[in-house]
N, C-alpha and C positions, 0 to 999 in steps of 0.2 A: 596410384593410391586408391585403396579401397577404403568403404565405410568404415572398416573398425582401425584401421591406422587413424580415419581422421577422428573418431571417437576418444581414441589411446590418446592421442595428441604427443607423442615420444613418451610417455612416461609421465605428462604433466595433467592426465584429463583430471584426476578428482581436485586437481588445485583449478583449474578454468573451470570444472563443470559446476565445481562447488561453488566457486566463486558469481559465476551467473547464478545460480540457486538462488544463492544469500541474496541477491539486488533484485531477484526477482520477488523475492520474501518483502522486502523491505519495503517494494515499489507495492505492495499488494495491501501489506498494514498502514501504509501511509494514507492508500484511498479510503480505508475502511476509518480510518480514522479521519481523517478531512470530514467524511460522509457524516459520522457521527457528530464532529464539532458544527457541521452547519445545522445536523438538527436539533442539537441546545439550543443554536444562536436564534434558530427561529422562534424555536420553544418561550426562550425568554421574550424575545420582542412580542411575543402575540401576549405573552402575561402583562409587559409593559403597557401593551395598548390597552387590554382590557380594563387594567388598573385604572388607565387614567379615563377610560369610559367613565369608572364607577365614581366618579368626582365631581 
């Protein structure tokens, strides 16, 4: 077996290769996304604390 058989994968590579694509895709927006939700969440707690300085 050489590289591009195991590339080809019989006739199935753009259904496998696609398919790691997509969950590669997904696992990528996911971090981008986590990433940004923790910097709201901090965003907000440091407004919360400030707020209750100003009290």
């Amino acid at each position: 077996m050489n590289w591009g058989e195991f590339f080809a994968m019989n006739g199935y590579a753009l259904y496998v290769w696609g398919s790691y694509g997509m969950a590669l895709l997904i696992f990528i927006i996911e971090i981008i996304l986590v990433r940004h939700r923790k910097k709201l969440a901090v965003q907000q707690l440091r407004l919360l604390r400030d707020a209750g300085k100003e009290e």
